[in-house]
mmJSON file of the N, C-alpha and C atoms, coordinates in Angstrom:
{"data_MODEL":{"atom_site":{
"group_PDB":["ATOM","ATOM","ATOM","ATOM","ATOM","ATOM","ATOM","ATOM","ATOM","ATOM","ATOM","ATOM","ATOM","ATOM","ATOM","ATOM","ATOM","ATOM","ATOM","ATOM","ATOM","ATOM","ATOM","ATOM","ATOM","ATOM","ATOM","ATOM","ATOM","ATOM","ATOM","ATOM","ATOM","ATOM","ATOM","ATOM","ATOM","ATOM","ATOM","ATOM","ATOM","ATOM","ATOM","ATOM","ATOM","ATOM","ATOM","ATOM","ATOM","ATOM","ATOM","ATOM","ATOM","ATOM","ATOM","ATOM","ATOM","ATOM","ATOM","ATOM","ATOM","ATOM","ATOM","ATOM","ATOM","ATOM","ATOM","ATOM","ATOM","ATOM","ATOM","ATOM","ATOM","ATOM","ATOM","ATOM","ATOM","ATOM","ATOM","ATOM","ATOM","ATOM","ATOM","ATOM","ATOM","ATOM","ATOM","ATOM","ATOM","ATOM","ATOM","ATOM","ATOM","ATOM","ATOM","ATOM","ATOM","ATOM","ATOM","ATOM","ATOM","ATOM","ATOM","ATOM","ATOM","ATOM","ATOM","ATOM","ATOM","ATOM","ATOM","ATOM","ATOM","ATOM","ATOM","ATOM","ATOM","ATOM","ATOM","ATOM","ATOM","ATOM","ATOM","ATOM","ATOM","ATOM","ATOM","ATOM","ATOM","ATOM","ATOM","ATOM","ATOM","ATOM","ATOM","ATOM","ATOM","ATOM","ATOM","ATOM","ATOM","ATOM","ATOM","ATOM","ATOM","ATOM","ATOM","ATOM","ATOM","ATOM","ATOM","ATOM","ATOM","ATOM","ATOM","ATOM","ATOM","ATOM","ATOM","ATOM","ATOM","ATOM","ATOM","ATOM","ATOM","ATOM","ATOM","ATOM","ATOM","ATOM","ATOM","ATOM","ATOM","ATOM","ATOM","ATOM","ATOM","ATOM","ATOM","ATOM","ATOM","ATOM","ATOM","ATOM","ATOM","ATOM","ATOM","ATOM","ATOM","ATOM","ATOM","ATOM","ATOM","ATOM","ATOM","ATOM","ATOM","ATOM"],
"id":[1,2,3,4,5,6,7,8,9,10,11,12,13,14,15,16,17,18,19,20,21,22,23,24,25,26,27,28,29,30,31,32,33,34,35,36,37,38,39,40,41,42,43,44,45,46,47,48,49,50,51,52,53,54,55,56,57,58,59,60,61,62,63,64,65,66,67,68,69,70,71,72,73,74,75,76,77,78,79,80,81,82,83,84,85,86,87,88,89,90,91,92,93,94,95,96,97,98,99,100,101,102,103,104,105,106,107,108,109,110,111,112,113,114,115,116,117,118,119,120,121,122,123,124,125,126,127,128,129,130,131,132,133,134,135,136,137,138,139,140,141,142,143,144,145,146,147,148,149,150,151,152,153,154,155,156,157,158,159,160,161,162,163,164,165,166,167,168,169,170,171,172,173,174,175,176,177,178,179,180,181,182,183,184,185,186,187,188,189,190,191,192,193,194,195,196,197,198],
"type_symbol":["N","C","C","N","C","C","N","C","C","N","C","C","N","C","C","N","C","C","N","C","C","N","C","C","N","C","C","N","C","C","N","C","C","N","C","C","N","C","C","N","C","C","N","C","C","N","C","C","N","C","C","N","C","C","N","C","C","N","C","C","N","C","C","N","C","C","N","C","C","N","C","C","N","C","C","N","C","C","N","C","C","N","C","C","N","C","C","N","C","C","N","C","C","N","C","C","N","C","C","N","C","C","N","C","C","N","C","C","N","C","C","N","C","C","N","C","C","N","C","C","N","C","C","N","C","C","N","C","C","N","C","C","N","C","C","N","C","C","N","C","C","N","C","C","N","C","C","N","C","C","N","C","C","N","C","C","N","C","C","N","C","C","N","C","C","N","C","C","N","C","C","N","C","C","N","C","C","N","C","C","N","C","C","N","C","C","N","C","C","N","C","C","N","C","C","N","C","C"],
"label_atom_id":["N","CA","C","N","CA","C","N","CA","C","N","CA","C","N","CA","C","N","CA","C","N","CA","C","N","CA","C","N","CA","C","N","CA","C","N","CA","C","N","CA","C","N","CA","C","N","CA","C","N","CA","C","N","CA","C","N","CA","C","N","CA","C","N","CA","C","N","CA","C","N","CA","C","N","CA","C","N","CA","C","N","CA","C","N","CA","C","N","CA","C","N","CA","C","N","CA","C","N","CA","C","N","CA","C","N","CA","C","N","CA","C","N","CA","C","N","CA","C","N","CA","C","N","CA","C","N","CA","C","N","CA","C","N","CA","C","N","CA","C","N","CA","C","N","CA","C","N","CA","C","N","CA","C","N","CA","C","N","CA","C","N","CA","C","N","CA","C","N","CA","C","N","CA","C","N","CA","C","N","CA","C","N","CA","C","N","CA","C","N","CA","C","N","CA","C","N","CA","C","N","CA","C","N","CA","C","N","CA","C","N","CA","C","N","CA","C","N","CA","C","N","CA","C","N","CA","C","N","CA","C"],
"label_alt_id":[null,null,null,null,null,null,null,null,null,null,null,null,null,null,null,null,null,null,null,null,null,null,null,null,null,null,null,null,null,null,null,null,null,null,null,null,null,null,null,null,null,null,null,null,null,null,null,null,null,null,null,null,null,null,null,null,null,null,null,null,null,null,null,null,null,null,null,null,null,null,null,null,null,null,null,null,null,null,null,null,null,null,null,null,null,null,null,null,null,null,null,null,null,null,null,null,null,null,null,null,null,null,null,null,null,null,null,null,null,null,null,null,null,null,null,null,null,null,null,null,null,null,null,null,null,null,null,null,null,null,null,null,null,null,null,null,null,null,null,null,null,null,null,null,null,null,null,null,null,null,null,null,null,null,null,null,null,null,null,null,null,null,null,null,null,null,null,null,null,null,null,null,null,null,null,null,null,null,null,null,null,null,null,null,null,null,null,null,null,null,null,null,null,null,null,null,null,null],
"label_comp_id":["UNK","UNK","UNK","UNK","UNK","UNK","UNK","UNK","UNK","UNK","UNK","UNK","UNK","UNK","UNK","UNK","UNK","UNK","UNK","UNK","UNK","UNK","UNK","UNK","UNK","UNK","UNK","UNK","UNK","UNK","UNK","UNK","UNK","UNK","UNK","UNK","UNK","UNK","UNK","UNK","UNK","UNK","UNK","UNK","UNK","UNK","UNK","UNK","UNK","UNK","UNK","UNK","UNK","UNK","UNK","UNK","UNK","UNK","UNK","UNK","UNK","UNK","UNK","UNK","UNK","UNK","UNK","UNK","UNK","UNK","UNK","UNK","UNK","UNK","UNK","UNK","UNK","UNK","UNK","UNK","UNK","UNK","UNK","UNK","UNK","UNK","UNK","UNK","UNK","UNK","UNK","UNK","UNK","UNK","UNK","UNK","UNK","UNK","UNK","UNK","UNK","UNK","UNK","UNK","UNK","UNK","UNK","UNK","UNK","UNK","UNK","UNK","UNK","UNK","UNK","UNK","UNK","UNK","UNK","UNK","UNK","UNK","UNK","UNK","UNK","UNK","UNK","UNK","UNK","UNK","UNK","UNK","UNK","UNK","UNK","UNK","UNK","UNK","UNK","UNK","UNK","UNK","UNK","UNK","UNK","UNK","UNK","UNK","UNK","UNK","UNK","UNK","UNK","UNK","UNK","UNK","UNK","UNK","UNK","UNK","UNK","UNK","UNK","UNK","UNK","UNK","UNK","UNK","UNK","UNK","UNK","UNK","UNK","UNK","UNK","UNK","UNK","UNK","UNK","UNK","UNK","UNK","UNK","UNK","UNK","UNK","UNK","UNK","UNK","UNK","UNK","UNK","UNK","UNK","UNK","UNK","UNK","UNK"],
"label_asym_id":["A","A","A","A","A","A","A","A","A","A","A","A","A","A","A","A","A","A","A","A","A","A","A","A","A","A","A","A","A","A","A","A","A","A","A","A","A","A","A","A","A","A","A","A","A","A","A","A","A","A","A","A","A","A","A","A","A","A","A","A","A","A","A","A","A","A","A","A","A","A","A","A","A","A","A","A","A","A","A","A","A","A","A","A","A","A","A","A","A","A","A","A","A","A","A","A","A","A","A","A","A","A","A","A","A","A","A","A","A","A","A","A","A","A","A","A","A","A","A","A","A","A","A","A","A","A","A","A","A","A","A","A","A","A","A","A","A","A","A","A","A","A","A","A","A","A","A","A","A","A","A","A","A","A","A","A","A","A","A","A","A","A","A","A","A","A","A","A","A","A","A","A","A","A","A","A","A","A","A","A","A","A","A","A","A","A","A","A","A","A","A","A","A","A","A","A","A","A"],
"label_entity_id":["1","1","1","1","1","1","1","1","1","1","1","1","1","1","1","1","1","1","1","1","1","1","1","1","1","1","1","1","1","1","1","1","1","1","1","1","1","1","1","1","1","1","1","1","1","1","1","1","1","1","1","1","1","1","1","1","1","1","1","1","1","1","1","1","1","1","1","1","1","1","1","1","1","1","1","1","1","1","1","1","1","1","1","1","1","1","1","1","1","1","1","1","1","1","1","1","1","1","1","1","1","1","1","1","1","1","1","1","1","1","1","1","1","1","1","1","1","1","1","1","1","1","1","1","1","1","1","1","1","1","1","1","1","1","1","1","1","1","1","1","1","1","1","1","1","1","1","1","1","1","1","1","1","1","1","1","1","1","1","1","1","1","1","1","1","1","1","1","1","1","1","1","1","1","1","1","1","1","1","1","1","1","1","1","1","1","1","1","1","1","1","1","1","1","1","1","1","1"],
"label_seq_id":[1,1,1,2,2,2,3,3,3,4,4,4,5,5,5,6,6,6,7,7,7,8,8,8,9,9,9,10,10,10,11,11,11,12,12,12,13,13,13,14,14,14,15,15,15,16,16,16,17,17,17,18,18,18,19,19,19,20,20,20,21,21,21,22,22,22,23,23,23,24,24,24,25,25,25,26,26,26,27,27,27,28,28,28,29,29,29,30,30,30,31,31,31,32,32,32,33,33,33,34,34,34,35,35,35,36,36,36,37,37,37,38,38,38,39,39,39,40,40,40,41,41,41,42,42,42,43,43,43,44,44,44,45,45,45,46,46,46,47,47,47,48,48,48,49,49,49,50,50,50,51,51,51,52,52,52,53,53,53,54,54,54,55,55,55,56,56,56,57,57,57,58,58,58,59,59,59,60,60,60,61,61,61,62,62,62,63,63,63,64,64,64,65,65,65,66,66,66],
"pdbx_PDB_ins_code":[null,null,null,null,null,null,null,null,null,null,null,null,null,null,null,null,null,null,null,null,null,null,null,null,null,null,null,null,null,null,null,null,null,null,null,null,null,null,null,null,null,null,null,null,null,null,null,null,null,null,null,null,null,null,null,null,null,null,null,null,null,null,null,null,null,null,null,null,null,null,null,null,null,null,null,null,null,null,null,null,null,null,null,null,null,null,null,null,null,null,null,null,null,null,null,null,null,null,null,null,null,null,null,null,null,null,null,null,null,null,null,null,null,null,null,null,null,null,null,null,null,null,null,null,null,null,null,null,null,null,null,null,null,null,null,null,null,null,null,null,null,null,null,null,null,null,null,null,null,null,null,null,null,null,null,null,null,null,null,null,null,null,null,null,null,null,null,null,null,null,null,null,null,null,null,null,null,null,null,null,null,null,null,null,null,null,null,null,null,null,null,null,null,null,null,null,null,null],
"Cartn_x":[106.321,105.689,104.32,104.301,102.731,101.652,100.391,98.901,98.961,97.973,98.211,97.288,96.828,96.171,96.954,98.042,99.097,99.881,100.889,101.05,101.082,99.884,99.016,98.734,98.467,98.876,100.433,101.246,102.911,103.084,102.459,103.042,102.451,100.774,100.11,101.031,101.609,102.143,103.084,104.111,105.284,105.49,104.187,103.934,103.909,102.89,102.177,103.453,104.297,105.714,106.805,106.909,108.099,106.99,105.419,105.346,105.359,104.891,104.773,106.603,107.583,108.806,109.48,109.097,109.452,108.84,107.424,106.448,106.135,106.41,106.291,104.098,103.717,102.433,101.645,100.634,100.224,99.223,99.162,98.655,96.615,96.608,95.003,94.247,92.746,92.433,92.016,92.215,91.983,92.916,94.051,95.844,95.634,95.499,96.022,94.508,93.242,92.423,92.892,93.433,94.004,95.133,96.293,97.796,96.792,95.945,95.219,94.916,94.398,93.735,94.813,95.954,96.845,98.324,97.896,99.11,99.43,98.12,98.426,99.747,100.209,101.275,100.546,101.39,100.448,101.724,101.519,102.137,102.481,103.436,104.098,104.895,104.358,105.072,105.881,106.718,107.865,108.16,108.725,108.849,110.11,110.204,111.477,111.984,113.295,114.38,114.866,114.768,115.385,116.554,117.819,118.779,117.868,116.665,116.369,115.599,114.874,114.466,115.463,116.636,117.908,117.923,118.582,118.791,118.357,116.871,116.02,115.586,115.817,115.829,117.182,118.05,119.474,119.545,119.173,119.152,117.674,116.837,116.23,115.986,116.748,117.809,118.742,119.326,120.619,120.102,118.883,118.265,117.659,117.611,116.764,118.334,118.664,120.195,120.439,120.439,120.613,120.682],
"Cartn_y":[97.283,98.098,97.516,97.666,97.294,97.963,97.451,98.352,99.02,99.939,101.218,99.641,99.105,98.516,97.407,96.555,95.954,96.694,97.858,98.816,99.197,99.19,99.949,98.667,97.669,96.229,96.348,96.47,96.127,97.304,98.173,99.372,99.156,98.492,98.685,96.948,95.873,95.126,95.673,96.517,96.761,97.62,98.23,99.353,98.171,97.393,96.152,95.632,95.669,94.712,95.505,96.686,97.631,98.044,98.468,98.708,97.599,96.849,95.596,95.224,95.154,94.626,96.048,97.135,97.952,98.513,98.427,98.023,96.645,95.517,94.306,94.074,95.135,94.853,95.242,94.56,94.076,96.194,97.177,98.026,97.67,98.405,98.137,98.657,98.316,98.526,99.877,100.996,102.214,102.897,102.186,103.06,102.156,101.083,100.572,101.363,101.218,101.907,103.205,104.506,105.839,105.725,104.451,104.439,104.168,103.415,103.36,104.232,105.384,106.65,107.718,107.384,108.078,107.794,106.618,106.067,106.454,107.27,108.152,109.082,108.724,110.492,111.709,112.169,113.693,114.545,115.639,116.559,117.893,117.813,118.394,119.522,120.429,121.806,122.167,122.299,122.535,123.721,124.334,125.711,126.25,127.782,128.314,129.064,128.553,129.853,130.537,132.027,132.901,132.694,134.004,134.149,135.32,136.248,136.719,136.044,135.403,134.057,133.209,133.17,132.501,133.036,134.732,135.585,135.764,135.949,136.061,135.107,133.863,132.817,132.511,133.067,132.877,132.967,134.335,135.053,134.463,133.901,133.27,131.837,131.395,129.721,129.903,130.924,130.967,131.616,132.342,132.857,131.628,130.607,129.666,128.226,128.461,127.543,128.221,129.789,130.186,130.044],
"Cartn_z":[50.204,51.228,51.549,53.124,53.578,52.953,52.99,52.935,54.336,54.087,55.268,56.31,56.041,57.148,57.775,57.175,57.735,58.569,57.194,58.421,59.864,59.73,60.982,61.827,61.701,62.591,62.373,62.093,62.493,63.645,62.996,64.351,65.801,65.859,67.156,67.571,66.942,67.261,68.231,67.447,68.215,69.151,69.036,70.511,71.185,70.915,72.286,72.773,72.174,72.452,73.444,72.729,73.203,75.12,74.608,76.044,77.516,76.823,77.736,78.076,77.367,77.902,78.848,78.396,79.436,80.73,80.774,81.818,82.422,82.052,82.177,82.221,81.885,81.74,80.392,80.035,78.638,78.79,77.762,77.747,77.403,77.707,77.917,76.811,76.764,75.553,74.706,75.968,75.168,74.666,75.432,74.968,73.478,73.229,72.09,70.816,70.592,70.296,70.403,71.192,70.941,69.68,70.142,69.154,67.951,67.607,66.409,65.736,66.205,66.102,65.597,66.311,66.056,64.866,64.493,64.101,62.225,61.945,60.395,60.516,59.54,59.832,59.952,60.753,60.926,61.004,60.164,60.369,61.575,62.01,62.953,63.321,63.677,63.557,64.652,64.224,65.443,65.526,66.566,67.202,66.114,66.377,65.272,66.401,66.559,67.128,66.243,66.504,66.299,67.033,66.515,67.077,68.197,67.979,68.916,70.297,70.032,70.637,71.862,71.011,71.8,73.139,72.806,73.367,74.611,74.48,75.657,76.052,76.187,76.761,77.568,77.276,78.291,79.719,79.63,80.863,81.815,81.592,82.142,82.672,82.074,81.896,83.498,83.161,83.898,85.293,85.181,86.776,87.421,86.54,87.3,87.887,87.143,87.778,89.331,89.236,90.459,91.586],
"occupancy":[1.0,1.0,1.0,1.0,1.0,1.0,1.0,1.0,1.0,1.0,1.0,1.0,1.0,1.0,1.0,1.0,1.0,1.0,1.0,1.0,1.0,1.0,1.0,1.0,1.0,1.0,1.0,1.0,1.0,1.0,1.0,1.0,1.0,1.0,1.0,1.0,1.0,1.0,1.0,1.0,1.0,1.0,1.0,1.0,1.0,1.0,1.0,1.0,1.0,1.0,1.0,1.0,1.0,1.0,1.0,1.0,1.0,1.0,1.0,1.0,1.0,1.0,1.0,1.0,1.0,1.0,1.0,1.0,1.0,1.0,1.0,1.0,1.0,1.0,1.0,1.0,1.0,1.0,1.0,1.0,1.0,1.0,1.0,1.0,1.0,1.0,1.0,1.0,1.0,1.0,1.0,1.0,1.0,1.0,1.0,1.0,1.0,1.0,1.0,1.0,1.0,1.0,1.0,1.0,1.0,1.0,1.0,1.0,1.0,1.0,1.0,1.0,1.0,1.0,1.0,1.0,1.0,1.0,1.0,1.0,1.0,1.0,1.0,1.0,1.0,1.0,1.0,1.0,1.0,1.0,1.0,1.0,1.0,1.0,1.0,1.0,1.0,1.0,1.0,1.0,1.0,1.0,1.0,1.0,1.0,1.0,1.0,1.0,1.0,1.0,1.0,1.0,1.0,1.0,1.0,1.0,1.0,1.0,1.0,1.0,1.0,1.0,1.0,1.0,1.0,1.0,1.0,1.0,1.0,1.0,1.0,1.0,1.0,1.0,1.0,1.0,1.0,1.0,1.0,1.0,1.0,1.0,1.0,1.0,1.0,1.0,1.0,1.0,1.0,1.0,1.0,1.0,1.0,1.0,1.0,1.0,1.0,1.0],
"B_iso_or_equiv":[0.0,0.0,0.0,0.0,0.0,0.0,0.0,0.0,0.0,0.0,0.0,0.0,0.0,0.0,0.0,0.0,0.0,0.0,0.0,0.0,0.0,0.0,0.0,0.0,0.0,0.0,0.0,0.0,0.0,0.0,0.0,0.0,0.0,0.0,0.0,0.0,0.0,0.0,0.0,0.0,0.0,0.0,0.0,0.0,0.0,0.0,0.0,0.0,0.0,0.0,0.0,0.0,0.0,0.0,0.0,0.0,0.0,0.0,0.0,0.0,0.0,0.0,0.0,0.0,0.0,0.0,0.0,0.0,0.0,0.0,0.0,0.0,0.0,0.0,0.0,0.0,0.0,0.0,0.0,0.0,0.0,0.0,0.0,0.0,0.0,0.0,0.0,0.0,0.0,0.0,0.0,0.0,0.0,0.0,0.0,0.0,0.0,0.0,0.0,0.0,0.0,0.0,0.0,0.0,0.0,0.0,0.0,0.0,0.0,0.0,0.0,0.0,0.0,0.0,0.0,0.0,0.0,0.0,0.0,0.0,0.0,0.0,0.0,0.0,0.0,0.0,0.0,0.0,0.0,0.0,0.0,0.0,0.0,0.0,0.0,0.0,0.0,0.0,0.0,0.0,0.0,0.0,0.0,0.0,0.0,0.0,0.0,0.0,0.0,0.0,0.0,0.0,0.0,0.0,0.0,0.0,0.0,0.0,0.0,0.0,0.0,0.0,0.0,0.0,0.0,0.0,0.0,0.0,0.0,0.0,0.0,0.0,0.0,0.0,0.0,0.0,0.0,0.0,0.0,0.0,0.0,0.0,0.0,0.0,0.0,0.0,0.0,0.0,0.0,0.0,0.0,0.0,0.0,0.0,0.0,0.0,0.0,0.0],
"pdbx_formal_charge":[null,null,null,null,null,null,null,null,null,null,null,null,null,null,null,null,null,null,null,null,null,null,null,null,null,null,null,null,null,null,null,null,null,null,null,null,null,null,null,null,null,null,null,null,null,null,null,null,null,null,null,null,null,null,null,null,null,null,null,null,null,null,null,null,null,null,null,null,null,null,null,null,null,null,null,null,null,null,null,null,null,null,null,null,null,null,null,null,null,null,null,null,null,null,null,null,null,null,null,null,null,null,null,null,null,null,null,null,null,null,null,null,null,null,null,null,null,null,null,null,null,null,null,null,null,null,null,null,null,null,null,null,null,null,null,null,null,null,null,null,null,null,null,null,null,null,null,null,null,null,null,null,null,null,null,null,null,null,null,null,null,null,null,null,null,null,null,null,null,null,null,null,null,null,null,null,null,null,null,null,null,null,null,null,null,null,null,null,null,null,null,null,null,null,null,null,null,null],
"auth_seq_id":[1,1,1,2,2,2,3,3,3,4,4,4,5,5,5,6,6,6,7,7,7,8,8,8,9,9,9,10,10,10,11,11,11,12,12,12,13,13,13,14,14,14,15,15,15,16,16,16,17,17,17,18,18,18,19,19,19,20,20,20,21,21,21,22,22,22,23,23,23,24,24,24,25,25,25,26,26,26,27,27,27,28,28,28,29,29,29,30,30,30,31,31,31,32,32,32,33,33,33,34,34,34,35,35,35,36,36,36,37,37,37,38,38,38,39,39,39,40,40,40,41,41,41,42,42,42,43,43,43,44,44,44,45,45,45,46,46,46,47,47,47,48,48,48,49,49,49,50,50,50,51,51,51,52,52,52,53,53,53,54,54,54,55,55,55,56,56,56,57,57,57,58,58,58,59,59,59,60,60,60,61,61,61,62,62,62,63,63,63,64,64,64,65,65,65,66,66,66],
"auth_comp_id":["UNK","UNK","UNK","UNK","UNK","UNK","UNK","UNK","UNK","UNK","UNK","UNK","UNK","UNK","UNK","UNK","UNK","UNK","UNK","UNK","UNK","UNK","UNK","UNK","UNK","UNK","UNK","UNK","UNK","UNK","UNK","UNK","UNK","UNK","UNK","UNK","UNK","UNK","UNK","UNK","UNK","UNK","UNK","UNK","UNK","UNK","UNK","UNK","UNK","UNK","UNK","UNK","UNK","UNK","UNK","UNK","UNK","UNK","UNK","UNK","UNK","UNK","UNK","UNK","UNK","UNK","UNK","UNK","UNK","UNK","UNK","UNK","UNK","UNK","UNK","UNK","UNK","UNK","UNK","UNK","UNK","UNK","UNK","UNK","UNK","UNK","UNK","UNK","UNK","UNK","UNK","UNK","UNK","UNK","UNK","UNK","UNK","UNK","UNK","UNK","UNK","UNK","UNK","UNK","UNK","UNK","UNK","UNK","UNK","UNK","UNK","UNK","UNK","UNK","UNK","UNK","UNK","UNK","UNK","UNK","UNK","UNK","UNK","UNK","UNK","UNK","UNK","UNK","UNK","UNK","UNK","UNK","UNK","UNK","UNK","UNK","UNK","UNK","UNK","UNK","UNK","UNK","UNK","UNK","UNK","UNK","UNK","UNK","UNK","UNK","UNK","UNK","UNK","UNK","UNK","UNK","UNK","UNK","UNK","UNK","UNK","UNK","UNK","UNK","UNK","UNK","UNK","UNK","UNK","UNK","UNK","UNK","UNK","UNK","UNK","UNK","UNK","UNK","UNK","UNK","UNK","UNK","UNK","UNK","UNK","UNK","UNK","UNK","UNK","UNK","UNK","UNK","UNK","UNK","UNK","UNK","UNK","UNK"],
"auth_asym_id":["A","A","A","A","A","A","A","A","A","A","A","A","A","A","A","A","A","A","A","A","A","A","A","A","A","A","A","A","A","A","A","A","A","A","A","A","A","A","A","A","A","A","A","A","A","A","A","A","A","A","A","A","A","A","A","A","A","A","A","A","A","A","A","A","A","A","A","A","A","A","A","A","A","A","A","A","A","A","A","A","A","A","A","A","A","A","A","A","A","A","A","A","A","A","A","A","A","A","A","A","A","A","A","A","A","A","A","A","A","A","A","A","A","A","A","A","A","A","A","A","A","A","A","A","A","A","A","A","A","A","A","A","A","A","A","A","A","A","A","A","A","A","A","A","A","A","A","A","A","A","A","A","A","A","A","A","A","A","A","A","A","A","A","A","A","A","A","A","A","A","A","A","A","A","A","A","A","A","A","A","A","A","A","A","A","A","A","A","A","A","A","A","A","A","A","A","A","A"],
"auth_atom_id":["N","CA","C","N","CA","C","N","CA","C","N","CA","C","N","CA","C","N","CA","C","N","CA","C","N","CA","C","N","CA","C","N","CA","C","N","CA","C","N","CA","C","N","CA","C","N","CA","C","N","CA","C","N","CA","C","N","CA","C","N","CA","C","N","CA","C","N","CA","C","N","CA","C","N","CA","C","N","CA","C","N","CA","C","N","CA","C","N","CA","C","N","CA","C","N","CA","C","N","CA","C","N","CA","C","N","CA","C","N","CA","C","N","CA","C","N","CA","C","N","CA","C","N","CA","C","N","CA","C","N","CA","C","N","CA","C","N","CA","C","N","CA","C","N","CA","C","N","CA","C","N","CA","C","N","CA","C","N","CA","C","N","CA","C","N","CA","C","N","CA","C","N","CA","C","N","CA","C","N","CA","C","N","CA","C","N","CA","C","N","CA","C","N","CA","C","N","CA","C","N","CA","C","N","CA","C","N","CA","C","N","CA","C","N","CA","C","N","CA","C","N","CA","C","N","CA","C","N","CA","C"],
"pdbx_PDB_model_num":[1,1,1,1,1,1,1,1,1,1,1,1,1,1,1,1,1,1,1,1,1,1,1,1,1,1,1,1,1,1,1,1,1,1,1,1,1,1,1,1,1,1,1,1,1,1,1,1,1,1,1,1,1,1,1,1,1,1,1,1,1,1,1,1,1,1,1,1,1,1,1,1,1,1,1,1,1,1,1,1,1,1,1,1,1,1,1,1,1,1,1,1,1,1,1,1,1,1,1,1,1,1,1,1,1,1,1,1,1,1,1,1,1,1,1,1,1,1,1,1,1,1,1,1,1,1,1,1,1,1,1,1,1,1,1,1,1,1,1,1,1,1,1,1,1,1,1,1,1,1,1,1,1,1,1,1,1,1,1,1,1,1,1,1,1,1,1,1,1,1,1,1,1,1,1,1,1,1,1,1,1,1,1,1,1,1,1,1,1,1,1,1,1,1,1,1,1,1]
}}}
């Protein structure tokens, strides 16, 4: 396993890579400085459905298909 600071160069590498071949342009220097900033794990809280939750989300789903 990498040091968190290799790491953290393999990942802003492969951003630089993945964005540039799907934009065809090189990202600039504050997007790559932000992915830096951001590239610790961070923990992430994700929403909880209820089965009541579900519920009342249906009928408002389905008024908007309308």
């Amino acid at each position: 396993m990498a040091t968190e600071r290799w790491q953290t160069t393999f990942d802003l590498i492969g951003l630089t890579a993945y964005i540039t071949l799907m934009t065809g342009q090189l990202p600039d220097s504050e997007f790559l400085r932000q992915a830096r900033i951001g590239s610790r794990p961070q923990l992430l809280e994700l929403p909880v459905e209820t089965e009541e939750s579900a519920k009342t989300e249906q009928p408002a789903k389905t008024a908007e298909a309308a």
